[in-house]
LUMTORFI-753282 format. One line per 5 residues: their letters; for each residue x, y, z negated of N, C-alpha, C. Coordinates in Angstrom, 3 decimals, decimal comma. Each point is the difference from the previous one (the first is absolute). Example, Ala and Ser with C-alpha at 12.3 -4.5 7.8 and 13.67 -1.06 7.14 Angstrom:
! residues 2
AS> 13,190/-5,690/-7,800/-0,890/1,190/0,000/0,900/1,200/0,000 ~ -0,350/1,050/0,720/0,820/1,190/-0,060/-0,770/1,090/-0,730;
***
This chain:
! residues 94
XXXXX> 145,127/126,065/14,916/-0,966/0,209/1,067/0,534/-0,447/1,346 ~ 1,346/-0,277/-0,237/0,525/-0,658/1,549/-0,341/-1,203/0,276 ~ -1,515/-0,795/-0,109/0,156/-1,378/0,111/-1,536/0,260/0,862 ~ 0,058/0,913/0,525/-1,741/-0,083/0,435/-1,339/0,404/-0,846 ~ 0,137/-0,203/-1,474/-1,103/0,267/-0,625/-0,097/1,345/-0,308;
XXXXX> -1,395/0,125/-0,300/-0,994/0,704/-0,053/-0,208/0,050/-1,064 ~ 0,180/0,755/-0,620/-0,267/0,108/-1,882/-1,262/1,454/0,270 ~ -1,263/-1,113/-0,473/-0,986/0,830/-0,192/-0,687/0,655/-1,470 ~ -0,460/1,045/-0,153/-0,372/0,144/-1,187/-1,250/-0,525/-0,477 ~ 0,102/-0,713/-1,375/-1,134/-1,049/-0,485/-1,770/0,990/0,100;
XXXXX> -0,123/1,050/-0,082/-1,102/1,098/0,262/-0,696/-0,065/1,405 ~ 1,079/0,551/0,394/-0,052/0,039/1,896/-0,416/-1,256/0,541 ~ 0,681/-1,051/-0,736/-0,524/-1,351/0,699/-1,483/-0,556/-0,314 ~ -0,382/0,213/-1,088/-1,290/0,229/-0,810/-0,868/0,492/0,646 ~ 0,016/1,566/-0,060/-0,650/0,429/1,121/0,041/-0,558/1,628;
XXXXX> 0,750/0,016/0,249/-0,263/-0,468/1,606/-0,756/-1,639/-0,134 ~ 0,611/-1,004/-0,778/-0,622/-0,884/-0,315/-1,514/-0,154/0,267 ~ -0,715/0,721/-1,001/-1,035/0,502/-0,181/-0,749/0,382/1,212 ~ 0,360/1,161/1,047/-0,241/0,547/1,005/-0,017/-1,156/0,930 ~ 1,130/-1,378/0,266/-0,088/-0,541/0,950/-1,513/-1,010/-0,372;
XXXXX> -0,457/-0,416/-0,950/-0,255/-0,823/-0,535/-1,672/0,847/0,313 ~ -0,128/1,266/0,064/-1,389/0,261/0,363/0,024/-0,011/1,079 ~ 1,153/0,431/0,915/-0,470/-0,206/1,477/-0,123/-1,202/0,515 ~ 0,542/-1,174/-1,035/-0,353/-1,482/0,823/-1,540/-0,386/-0,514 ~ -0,636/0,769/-0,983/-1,396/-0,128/-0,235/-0,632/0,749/0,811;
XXXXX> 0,332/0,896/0,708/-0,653/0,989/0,561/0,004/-0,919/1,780 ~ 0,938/-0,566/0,431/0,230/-0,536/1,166/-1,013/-1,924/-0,495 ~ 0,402/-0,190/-0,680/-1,293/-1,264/-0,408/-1,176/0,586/0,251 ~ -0,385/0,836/-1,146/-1,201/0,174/0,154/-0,343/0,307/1,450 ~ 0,605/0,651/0,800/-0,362/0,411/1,788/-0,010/-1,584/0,680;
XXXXX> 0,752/-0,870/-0,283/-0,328/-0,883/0,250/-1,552/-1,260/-0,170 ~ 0,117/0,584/-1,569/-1,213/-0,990/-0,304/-1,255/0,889/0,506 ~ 0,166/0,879/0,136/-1,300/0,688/0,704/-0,441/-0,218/1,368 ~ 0,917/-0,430/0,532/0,722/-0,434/2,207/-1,027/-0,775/-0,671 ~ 0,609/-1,348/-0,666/-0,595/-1,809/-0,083/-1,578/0,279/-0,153;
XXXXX> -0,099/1,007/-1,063/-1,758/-0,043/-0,610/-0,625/0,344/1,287 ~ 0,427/1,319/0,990/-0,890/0,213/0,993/-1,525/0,410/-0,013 ~ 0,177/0,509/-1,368/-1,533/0,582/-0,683/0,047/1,716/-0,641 ~ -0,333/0,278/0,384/0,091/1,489/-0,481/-0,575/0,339/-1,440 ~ -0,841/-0,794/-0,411/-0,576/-0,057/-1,700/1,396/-0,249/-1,210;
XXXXX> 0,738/-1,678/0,757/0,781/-0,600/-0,723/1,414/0,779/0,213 ~ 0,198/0,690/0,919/1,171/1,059/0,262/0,232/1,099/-0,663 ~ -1,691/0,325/-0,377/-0,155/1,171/-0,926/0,301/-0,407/-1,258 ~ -0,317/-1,082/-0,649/0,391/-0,656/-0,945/1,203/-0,045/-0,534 ~ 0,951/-0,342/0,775/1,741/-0,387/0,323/0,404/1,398/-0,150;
XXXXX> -0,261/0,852/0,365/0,154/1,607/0,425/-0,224/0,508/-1,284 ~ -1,170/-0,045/-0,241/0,006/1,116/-1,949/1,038/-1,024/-1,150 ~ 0,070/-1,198/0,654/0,767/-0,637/-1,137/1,704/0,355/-0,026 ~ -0,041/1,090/1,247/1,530/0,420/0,256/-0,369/1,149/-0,790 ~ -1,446/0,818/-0,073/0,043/1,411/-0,606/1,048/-0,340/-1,511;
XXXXX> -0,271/-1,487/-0,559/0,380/0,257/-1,319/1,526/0,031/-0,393 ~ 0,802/-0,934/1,124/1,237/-0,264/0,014/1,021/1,128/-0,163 ~ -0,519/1,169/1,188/0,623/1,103/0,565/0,478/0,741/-1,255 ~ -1,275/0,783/-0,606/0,302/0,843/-1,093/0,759/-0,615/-1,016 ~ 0,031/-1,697/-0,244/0,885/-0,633/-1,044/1,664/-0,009/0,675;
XXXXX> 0,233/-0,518/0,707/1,328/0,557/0,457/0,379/1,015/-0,027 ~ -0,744/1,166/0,211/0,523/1,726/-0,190/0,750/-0,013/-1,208 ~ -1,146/-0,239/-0,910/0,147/0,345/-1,429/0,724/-1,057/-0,354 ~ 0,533/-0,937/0,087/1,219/-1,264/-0,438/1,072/0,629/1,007 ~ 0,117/0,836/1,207/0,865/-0,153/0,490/0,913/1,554/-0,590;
XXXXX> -0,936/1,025/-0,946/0,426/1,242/-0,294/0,579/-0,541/-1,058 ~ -0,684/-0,052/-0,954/-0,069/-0,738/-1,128/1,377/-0,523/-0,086 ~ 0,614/-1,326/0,658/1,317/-0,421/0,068/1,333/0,905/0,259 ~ -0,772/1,277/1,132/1,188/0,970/0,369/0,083/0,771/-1,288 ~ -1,039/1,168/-0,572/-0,021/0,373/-1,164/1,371/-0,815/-0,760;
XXXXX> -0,418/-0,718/-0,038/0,572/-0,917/-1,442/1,684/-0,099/0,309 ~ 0,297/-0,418/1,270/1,117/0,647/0,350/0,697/1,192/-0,189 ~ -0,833/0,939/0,663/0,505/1,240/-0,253/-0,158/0,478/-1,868 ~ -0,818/-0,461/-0,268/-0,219/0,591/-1,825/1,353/0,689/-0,361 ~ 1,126/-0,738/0,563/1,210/0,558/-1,016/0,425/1,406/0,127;
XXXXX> -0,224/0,273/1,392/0,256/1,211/0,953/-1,198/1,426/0,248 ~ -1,302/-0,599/-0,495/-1,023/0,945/-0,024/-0,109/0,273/-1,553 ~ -0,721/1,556/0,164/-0,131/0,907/-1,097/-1,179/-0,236/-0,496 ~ -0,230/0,030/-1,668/-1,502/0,022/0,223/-1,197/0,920/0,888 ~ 0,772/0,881/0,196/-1,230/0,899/0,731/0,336/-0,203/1,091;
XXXXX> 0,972/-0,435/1,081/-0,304/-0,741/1,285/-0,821/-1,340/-0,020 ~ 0,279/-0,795/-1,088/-0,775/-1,205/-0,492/-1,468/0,493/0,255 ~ -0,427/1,022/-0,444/-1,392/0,417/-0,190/-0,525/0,044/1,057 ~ 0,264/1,062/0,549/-0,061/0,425/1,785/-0,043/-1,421/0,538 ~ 0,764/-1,231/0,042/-0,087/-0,807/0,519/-1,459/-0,718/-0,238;
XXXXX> -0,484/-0,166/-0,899/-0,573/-0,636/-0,676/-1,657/0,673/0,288 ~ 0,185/1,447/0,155/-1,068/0,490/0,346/-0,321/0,272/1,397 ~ 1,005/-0,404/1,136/0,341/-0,361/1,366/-1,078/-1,653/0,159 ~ 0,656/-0,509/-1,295/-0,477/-1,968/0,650/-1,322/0,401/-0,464 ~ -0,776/0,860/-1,201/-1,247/-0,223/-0,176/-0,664/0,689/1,039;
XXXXX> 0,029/0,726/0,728/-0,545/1,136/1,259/-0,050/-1,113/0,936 ~ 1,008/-0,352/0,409/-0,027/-1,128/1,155/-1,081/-1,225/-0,281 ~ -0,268/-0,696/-0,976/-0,455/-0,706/-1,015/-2,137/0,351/0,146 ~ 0,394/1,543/-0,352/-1,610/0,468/0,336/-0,827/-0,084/1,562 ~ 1,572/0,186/0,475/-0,217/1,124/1,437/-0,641/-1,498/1,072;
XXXX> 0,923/-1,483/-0,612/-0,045/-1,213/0,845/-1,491/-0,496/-0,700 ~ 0,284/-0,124/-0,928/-1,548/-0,711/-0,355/-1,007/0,674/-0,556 ~ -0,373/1,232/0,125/-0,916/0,644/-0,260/-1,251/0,043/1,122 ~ -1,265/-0,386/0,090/-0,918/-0,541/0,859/-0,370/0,994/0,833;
***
């Protein structure tokens, strides 16, 4: 570790990966909405982020889970699991 690097863990990087990768969709899309200058076609650009959001959650737990698997119990597993479906209802439920 004396050479400068950064030894990251392959999970952690995954996840954050992931995370950076919606906020550069999330900062596009604010952009392509500036260019359109239409409030119809903005709305458009806008629900097409509704779908992105909740898919990163769930790819971004999903990957941590899978990490942790070795270290969680099944019945913390559960609890977890019944945590992501609550959140799951609570975000996209109308």
């Amino acid at each position: 570790m004396g050479d400068g690097l950064i030894m990251l863990n392959k999970i952690v990087l995954a996840m954050a990966s992931l995370r950076l990768t919606s906020g550069t969709l999330e900062i596009c899309a604010a952009l392509i909405m500036l260019r359109l200058n239409q409030i119809d076609k903005a709305l458009i650009v806008n629900s097409s982020l509704a779908l992105v959001g909740p898919l990163i959650l769930i790819a971004t737990t999903t990957i941590g889970l899978v990490g942790l698997s070795d270290k969680l119990s099944y019945g913390k597993f559960v609890w977890v699991t019944i945590g992501i479906v609550c959140l799951m209802i609570g975000i996209l439920k109308k």
